[in-house]
MISELO-491507 format. One line per 3 residues: number of its first residue (from 1); for each residue x, y, z of N, C-alpha, C. Coordinates in Angstrom, 3 decimals. Atoms other than C-alpha are relative to their C-alpha. Layout:
BEGIN
NUM) X,Y,Z,X,Y,Z,X,Y,Z  ...
end
This chain:
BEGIN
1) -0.710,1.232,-0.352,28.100,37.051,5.770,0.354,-0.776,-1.263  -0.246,1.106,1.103,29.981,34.410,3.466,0.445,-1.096,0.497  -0.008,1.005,-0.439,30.442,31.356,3.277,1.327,-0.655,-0.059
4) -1.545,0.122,-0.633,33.841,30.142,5.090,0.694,-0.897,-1.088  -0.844,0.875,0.622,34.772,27.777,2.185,0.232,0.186,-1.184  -0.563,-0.318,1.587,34.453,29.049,-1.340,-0.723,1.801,-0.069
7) 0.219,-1.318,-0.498,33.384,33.144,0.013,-1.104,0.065,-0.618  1.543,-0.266,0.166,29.935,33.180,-1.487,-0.437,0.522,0.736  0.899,-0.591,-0.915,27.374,35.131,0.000,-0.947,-0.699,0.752
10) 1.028,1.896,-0.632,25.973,32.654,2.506,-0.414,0.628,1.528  0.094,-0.184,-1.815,24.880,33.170,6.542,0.631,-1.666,0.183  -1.291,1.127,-0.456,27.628,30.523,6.983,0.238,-1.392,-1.075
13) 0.044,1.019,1.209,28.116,27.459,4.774,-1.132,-0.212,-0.763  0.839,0.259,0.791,26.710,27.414,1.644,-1.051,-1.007,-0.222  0.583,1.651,0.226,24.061,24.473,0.339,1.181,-0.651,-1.148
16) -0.597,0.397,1.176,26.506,23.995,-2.621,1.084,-0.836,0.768  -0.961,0.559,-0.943,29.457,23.374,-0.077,-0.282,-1.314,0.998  0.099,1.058,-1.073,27.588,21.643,2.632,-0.184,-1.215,-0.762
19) 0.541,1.204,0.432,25.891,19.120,0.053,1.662,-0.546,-0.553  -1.585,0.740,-0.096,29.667,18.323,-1.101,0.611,-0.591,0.734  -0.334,0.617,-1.358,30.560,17.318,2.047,-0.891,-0.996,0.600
22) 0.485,0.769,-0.857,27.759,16.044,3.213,-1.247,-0.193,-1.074  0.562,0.370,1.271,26.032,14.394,0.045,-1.705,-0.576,0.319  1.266,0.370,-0.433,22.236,13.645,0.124,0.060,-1.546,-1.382
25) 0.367,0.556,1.423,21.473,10.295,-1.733,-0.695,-1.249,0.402  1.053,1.564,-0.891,19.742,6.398,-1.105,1.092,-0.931,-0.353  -1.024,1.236,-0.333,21.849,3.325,0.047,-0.977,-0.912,-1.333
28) 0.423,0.889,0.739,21.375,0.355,-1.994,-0.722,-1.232,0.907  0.263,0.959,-0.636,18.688,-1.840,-0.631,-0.898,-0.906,-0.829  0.673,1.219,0.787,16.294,-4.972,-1.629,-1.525,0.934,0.166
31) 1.580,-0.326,-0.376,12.367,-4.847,-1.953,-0.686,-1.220,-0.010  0.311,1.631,-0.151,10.740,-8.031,-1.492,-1.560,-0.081,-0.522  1.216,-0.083,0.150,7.973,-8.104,-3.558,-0.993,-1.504,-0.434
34) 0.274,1.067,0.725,5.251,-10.507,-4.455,-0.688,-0.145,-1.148  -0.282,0.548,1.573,5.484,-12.058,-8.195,-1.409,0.389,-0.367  1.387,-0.304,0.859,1.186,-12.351,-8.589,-0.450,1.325,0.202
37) 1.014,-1.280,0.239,-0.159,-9.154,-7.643,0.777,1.226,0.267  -1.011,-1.317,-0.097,3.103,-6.840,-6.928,-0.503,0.508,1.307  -0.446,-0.744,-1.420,2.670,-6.250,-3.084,0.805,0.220,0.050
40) -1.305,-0.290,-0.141,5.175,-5.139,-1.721,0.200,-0.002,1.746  0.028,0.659,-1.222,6.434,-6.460,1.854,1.029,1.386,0.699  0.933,0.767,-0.542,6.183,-5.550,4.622,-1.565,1.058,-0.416
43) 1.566,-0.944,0.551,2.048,-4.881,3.977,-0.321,0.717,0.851  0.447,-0.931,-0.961,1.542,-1.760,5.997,-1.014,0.687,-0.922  0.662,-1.309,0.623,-1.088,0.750,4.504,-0.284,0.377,-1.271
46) 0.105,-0.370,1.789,-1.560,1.986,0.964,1.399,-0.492,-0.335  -1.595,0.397,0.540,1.366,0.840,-1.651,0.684,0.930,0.209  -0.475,-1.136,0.476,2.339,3.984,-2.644,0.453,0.376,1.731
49) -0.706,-0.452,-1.460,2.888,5.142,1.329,0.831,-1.273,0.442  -0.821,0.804,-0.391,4.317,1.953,2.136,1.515,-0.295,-0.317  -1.336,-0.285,0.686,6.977,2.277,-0.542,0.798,1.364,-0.232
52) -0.470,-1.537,-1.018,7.784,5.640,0.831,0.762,0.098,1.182  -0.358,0.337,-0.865,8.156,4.306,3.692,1.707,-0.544,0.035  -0.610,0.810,0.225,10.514,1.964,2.781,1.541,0.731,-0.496
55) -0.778,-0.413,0.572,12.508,4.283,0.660,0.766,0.962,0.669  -0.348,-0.652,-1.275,12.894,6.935,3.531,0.819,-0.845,0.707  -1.231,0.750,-0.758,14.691,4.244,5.637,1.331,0.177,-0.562
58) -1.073,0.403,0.506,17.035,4.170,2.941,1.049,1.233,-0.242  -0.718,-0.913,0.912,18.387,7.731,2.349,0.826,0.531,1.110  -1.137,-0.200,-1.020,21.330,9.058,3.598,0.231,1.972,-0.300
61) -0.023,-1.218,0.627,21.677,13.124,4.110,1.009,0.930,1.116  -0.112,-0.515,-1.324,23.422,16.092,6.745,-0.676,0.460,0.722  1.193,-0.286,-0.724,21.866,16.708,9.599,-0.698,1.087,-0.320
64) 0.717,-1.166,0.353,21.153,20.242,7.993,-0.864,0.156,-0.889  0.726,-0.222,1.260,19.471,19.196,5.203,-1.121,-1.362,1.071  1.367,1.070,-0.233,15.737,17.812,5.756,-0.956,-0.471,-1.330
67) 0.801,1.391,1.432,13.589,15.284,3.517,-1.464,0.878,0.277  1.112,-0.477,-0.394,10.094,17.167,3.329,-0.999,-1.373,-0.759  0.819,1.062,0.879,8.826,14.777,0.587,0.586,-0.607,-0.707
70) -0.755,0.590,1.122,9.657,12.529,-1.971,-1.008,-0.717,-1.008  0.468,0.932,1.431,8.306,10.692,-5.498,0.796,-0.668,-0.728  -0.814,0.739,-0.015,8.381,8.236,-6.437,-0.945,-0.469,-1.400
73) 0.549,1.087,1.092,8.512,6.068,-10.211,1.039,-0.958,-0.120  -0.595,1.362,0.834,8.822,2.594,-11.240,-0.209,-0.688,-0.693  0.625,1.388,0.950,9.162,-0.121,-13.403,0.601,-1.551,-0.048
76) -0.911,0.910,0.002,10.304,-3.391,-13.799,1.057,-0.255,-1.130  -1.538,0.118,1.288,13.695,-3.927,-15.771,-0.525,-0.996,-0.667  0.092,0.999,1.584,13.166,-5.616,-19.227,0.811,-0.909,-0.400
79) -1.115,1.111,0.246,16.234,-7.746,-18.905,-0.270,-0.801,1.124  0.354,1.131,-1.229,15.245,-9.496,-15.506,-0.706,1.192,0.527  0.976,-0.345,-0.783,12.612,-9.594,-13.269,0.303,-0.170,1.603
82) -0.873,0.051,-1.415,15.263,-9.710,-10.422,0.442,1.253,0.655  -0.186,-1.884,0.219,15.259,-5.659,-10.832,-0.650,0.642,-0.137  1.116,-1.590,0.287,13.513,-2.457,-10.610,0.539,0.765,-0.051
85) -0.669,-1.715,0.773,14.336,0.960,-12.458,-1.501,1.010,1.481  0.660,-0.926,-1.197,13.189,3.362,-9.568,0.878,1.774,-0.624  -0.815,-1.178,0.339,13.867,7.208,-10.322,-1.230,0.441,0.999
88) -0.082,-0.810,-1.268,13.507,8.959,-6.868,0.208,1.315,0.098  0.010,-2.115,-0.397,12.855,12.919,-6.390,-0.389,0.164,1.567  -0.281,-0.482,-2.245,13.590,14.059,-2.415,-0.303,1.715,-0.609
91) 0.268,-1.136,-0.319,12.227,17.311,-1.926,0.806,0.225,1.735  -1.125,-0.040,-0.735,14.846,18.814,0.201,-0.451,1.819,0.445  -0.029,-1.359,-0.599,15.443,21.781,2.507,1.570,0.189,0.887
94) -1.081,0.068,-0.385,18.601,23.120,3.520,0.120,1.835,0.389  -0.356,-1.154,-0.700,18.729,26.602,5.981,-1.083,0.773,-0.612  0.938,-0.503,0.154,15.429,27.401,4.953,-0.264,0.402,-1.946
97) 0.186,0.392,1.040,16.134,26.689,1.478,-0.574,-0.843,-1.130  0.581,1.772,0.577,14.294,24.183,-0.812,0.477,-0.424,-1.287  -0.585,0.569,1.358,15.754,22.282,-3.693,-0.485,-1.546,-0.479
100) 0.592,1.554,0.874,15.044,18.706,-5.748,1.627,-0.700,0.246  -0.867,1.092,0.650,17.472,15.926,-5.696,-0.587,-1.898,-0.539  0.437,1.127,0.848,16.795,13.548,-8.500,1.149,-1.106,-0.086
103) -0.724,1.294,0.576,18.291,9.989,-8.717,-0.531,-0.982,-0.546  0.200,0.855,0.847,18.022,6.934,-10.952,0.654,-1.477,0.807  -0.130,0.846,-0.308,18.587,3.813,-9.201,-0.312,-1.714,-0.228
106) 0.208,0.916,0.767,18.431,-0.128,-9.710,-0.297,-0.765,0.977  0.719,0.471,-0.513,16.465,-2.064,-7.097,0.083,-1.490,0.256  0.265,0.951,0.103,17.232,-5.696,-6.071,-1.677,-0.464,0.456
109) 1.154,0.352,-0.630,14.019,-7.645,-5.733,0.100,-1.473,0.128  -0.288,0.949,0.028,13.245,-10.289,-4.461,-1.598,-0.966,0.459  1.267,0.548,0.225,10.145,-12.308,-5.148,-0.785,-0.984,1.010
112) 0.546,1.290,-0.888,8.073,-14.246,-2.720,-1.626,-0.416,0.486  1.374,-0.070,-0.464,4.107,-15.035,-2.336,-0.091,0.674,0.588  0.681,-0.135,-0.846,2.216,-13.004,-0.526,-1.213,-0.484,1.080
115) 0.935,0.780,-0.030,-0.226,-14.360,2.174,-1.368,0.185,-0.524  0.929,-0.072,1.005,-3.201,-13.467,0.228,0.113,-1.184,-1.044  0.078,0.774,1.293,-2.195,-15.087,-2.842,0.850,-1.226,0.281
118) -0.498,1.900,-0.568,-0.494,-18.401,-1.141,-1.336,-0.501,0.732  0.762,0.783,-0.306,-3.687,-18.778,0.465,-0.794,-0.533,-1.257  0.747,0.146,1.630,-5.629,-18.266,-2.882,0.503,-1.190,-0.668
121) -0.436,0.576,0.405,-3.314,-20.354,-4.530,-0.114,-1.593,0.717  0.610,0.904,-1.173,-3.689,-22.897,-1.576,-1.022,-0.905,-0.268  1.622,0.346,-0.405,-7.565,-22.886,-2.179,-0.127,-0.135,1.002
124) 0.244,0.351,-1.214,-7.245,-22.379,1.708,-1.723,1.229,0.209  1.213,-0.431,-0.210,-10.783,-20.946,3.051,-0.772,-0.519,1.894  -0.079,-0.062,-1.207,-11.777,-19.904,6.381,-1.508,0.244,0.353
127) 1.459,-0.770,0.133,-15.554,-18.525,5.689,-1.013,-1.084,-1.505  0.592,-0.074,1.242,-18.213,-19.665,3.191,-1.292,0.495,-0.288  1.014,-0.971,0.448,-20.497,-17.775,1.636,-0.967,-0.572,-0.835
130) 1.133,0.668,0.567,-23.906,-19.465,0.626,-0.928,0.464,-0.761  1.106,-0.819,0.116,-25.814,-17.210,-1.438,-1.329,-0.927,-0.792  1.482,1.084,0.615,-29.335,-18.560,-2.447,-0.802,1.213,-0.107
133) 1.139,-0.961,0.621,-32.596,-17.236,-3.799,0.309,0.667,-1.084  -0.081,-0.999,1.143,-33.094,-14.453,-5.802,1.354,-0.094,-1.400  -1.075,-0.278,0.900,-30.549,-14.885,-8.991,0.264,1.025,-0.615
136) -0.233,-1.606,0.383,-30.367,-11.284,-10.049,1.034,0.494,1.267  -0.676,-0.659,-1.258,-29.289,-10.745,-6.416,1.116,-0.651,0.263  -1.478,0.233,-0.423,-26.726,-13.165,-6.024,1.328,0.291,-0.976
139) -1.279,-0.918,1.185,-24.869,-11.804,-9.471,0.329,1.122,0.461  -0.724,-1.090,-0.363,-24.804,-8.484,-7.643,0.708,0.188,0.951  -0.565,0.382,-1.425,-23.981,-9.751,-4.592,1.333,-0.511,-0.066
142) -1.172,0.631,0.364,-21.191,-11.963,-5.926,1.000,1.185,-0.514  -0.813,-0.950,0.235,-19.855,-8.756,-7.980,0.780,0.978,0.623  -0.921,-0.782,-1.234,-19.311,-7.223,-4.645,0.889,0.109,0.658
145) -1.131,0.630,-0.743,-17.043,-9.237,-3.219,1.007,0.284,-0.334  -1.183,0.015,0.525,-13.658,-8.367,-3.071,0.891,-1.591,-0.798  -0.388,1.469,0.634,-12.138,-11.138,-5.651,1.392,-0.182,0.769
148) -1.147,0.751,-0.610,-8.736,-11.226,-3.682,-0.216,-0.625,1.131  0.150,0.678,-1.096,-10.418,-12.683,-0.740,-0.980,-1.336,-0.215  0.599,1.283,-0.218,-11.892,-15.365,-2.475,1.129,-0.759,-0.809
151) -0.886,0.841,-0.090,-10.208,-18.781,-2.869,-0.811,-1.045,-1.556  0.027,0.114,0.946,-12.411,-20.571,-4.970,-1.800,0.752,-0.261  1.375,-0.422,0.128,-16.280,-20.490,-6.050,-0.729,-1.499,-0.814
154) 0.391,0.802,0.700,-18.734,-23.159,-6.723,-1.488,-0.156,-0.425  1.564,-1.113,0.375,-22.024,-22.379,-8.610,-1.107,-1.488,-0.270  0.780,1.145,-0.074,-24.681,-24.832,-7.719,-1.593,-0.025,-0.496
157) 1.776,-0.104,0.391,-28.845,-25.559,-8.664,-0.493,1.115,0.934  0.233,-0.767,-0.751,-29.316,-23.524,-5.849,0.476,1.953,0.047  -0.492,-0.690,-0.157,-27.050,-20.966,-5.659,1.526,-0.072,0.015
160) -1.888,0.165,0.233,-23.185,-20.142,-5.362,0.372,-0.266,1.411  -1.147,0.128,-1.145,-20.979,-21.180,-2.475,1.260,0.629,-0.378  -1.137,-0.688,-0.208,-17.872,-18.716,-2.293,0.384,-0.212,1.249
163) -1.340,0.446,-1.290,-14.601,-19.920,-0.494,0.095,1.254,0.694  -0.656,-0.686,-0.400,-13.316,-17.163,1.323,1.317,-0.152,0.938  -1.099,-0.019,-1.231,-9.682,-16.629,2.969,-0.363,0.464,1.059
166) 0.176,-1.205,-0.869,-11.003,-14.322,5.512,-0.776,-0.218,0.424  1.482,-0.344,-0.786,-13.604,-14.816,8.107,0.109,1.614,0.325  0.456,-1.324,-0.135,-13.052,-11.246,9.199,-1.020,0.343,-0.902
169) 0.836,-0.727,1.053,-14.089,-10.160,5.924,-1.304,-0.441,-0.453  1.024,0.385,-0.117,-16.349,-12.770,5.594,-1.464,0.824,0.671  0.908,-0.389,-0.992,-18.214,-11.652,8.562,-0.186,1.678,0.152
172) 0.155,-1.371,0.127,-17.816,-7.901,8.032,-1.210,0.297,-1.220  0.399,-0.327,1.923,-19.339,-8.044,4.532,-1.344,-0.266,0.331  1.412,-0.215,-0.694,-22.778,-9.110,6.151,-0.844,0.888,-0.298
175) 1.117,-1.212,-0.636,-24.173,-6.399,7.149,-0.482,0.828,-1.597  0.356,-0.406,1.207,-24.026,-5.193,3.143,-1.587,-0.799,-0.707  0.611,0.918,0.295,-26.149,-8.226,2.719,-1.296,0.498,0.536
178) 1.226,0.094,-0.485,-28.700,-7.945,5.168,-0.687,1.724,-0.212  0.617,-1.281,0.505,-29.185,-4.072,4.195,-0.561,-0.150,-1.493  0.484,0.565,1.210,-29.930,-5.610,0.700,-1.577,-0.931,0.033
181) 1.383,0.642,-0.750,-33.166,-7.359,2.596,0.187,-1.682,0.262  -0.186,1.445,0.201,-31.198,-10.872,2.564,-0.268,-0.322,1.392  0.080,0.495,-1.585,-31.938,-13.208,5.844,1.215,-0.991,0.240
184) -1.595,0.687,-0.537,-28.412,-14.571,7.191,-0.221,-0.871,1.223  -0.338,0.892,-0.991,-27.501,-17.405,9.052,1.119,-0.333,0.239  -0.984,0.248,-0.473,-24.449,-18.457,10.802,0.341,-1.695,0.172
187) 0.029,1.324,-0.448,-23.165,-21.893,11.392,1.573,-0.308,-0.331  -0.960,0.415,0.038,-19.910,-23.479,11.714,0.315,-1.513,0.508  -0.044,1.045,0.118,-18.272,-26.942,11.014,1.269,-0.815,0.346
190) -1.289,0.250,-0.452,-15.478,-28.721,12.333,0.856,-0.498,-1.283  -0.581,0.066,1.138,-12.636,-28.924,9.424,1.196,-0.587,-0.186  -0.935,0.750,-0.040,-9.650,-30.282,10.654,0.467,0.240,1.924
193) -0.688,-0.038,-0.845,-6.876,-30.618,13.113,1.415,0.728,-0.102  -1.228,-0.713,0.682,-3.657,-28.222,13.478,0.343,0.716,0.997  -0.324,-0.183,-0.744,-1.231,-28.131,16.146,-0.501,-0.451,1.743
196) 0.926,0.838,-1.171,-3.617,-30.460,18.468,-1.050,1.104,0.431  1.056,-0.408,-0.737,-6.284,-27.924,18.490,-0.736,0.007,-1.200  0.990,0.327,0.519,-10.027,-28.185,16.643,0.428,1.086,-1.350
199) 0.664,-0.348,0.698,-10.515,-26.313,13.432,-1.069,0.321,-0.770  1.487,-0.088,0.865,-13.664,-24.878,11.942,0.126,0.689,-0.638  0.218,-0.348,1.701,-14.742,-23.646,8.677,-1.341,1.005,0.758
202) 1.095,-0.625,0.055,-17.744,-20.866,9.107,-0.625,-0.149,-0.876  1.092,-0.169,1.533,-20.856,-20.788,6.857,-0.693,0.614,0.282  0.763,-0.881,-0.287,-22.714,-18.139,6.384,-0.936,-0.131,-0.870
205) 1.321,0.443,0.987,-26.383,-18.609,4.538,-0.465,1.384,-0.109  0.427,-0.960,0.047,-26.930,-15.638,2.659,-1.982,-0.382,-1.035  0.922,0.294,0.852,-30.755,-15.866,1.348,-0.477,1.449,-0.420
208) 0.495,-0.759,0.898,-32.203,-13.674,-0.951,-1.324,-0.165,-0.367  2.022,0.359,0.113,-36.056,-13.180,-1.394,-0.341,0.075,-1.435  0.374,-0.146,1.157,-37.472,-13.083,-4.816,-1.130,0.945,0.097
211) 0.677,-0.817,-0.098,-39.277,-10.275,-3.976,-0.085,1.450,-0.457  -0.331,-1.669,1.038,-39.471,-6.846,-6.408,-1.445,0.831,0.444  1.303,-1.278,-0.271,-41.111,-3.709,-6.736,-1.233,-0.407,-0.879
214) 1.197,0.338,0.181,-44.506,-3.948,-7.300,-0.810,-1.461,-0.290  0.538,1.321,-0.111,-45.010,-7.318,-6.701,-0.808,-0.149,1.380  0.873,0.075,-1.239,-47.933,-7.930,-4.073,0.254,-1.005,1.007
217) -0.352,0.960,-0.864,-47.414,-9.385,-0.914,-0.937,0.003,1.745  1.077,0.132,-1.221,-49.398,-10.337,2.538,1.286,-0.162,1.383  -1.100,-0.323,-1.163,-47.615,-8.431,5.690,-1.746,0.081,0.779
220) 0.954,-0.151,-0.992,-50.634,-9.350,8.731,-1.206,0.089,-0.279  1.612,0.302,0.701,-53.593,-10.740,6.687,-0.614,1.507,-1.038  0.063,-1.145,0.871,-53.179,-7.679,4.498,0.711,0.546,-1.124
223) -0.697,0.300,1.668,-52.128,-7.041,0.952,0.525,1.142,-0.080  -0.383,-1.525,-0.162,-49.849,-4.360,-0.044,0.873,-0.371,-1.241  -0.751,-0.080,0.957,-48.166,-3.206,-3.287,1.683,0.057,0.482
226) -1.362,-0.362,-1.028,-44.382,-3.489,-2.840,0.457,1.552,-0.799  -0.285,-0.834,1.099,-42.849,0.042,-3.853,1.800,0.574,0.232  -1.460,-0.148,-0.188,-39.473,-0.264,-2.118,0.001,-1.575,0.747
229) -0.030,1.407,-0.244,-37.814,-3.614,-1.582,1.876,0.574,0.941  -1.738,-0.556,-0.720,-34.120,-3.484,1.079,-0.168,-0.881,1.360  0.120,0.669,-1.635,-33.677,-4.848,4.793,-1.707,0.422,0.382
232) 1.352,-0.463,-1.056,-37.188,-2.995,5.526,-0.461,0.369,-1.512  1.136,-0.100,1.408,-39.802,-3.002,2.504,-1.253,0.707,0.239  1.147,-0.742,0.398,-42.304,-0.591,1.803,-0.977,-0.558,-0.677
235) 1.180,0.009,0.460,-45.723,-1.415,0.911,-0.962,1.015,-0.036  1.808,-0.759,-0.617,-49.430,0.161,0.392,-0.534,-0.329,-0.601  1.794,0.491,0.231,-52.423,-1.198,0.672,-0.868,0.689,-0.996
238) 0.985,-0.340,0.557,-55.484,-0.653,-1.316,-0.351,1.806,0.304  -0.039,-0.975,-1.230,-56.199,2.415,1.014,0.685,1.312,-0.701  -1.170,-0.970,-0.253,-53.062,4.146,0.022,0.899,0.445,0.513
241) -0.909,-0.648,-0.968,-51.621,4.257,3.075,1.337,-1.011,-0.304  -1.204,1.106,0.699,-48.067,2.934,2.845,0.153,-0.295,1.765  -0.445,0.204,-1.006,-46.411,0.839,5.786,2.032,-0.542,-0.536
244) -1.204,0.844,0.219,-43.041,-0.278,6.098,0.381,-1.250,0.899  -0.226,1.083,-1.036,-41.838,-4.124,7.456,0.877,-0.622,-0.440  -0.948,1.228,0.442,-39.316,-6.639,7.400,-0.181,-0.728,-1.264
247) 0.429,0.867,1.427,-39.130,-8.365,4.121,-0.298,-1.254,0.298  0.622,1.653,-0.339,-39.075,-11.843,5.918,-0.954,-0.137,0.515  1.490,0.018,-0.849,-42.162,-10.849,7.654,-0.811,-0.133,-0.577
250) 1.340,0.211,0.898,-44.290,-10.771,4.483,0.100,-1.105,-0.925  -0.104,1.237,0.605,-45.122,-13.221,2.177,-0.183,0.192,-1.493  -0.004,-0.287,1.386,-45.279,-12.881,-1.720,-1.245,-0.955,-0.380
253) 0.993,0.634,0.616,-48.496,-13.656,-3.418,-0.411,0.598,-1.212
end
């Protein structure tokens, strides 16, 4: 068989022919990104898949030819920051054929907060995070935290208070805590008004024991070396025998 338009050896129109006709390439569209931390809108999923996403909407091909994959690089243009240098590779298939088409393109953008970083910026805060006790523990504790979900931070005689945007996360992040042997409390405060209905602020009281390994402590009128410290602390007695109990259950002496 050849191919009906320039006789090549084809099982019916060539790829050389069809892509002439029916050109594979990407429309010109915007990206709306934001200025502090380079999201990129809308926030679905990983960047990198999201701006895949995005870029797929945009390409134009014939129905015979299919998109299997694509890569993707960028940067921002050095003459304005109203532009992005994008160079786009489509992994292509055409009658069971596979080929590359590379383009170089120029990207309006167009800059606008994200809500993350308008709340941040804000200092808005939906959660707060009380950590107390132990000061070893609340430096590691604090290091944990994702820093884009906090707003501000204020480091007191006691301990730190961290803003948070996020009660979700707030309240997810817990459970890291109390597997760390901390004792949590809940409480919430009324904070404003908005749209004629109540507002509250959450607080969460993370405490921290000052309690380490091999420091002795009295779990049920009985003394016990500590030799693991966490939500559930290991001791043993004189004896040898080891037990394990709640850390708030014993007492440090």
């Amino acid at each position: 068989m050849f191919c009906p338009i320039c006789g090549k050896e084809s099982k019916g129109i060539c790829k050389e022919c069809y892509l002439k006709r029916n050109p594979t390439g990407i429309k010109n569209f915007k990206l709306t990104i934001c200025k502090k931390c380079g999201k990129i809108f809308p926030e679905i999923g990983e960047e990198e898949e999201n701006l895949k996403r995005i870029v797929l909407k945009n390409i134009f091909h014939g129905e015979m030819v299919k998109i299997n994959d694509l890569k993707i690089d960028y940067s921002k243009d050095e003459k304005s920051e109203k532009f992005m240098n994008m160079k786009v590779v489509l992994f292509c298939e055409y009658r069971d054929e596979k080929f590359e088409n590379e383009q170089d393109i120029i990207v309006k953008v167009i800059n606008t907060p994200c809500k993350t970083c308008s709340r941040k910026s804000g200092h808005y805060c939906e959660v707060v995070l009380q950590l107390r006790g132990d000061r070893e523990k609340i430096k590691e504790t604090f290091n944990k935290i994702a820093q884009n979900f906090v707003s501000d931070v204020d480091e007191l005689k006691e301990g730190l208070d961290v803003y948070l945007i996020s009660r979700d996360y707030g309240t997810s992040s817990t459970k890291q805590f109390a597997d760390d042997g901390a004792e949590l409390k809940f409480t919430s405060k009324l904070w404003g008004m908005k749209d004629g209905q109540r507002i509250y602020r959450g607080y969460i009281l993370v405490r921290f024991s000052d309690i380490k390994v091999n420091d002795m402590v009295k779990y049920r009128d009985k003394i016990y070396k500590v030799l693991k410290t966490g939500k559930f602390l290991i001791g043993e007695n004189e004896a040898g025998k080891k037990k394990q109990f709640r850390m708030k259950n014993c007492e440090k002496i």
